[in-house]
N, C-alpha and C positions, 0 to 999 in steps of 0.2 A: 878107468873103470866107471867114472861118474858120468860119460861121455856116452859110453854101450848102454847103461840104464837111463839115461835122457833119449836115446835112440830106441831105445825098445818099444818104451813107454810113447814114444813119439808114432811105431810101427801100431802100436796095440791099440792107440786112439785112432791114425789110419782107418784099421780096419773097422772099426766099430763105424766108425761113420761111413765107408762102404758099406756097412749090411743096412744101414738107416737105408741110405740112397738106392740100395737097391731091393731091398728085402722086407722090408717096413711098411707100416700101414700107409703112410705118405709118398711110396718109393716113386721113381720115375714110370716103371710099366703101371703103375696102378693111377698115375695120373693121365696116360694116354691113354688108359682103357675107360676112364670116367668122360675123359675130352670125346672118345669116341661116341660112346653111348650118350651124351647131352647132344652130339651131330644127329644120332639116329630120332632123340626126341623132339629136337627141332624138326626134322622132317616131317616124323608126325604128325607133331601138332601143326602144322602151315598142310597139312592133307586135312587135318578134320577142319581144319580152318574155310577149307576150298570148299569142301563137301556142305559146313554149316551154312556158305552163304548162297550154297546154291540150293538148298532146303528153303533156306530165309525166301528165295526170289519165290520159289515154285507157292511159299503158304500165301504171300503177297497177291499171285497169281491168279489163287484160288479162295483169296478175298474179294478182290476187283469182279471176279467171275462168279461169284453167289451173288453181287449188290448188281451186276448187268442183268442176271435173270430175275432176280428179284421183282429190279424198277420193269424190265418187262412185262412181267405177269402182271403186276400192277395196272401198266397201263394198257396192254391189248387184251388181259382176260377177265379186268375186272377183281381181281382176287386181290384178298386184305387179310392182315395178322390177324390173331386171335386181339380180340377185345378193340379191335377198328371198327369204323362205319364205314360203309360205302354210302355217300351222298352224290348221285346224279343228276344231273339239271339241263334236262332236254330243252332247246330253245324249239317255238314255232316256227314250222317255214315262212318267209315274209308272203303274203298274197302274190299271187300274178297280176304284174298292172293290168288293166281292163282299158280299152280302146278309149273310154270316156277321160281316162287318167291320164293318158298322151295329149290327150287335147288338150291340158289346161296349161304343159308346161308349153 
């Protein structure tokens, strides 16, 4: 008799920890269903990952390319920020030697 109620109780702990392992907030399908979804996040994130560094290159881009038109205007049109000066400083053309000026050297 003491042997069928050690076995019961043996059956009855059994199953309970079958429904843990399977039915339970920690069960086995609810940890491959979390393993799956942290794969789909990782993908994710390594996609916005790609996309942010190729944003990062394009504004990089599009810094370099305001500061090349920038220093151009600058130097072939003349044009300056608010509250700059423009200072130019024409040099004389040197004289043309004169026939007299050949002679001396």
């Amino acid at each position: 008799m003491l042997g069928r109620i050690i076995f019961a109780v043996l059956v009855v702990l059994f199953l309970i920890m079958q429904y843990k392992l399977w039915f339970d907030k920690g069960s086995v399908p609810r940890a491959h269903a979390l393993e799956q979804e942290l794969q789909e996040l990782k993908a994710k994130n390594d996609d916005a990952k790609r996309k942010n560094a190729v944003l990062d290159a394009d504004v990089k881009d599009l810094e370099k390319a305001g500061e090349a038109i920038e220093e151009r205007a600058r130097s072939e049109l003349g044009m300056v920020k608010k509250g700059e000066a423009l200072i130019q400083v024409k040099e004389q053309p040197a004289p043309a030697p004169t026939a007299f000026d050949g002679a001396k050297k």
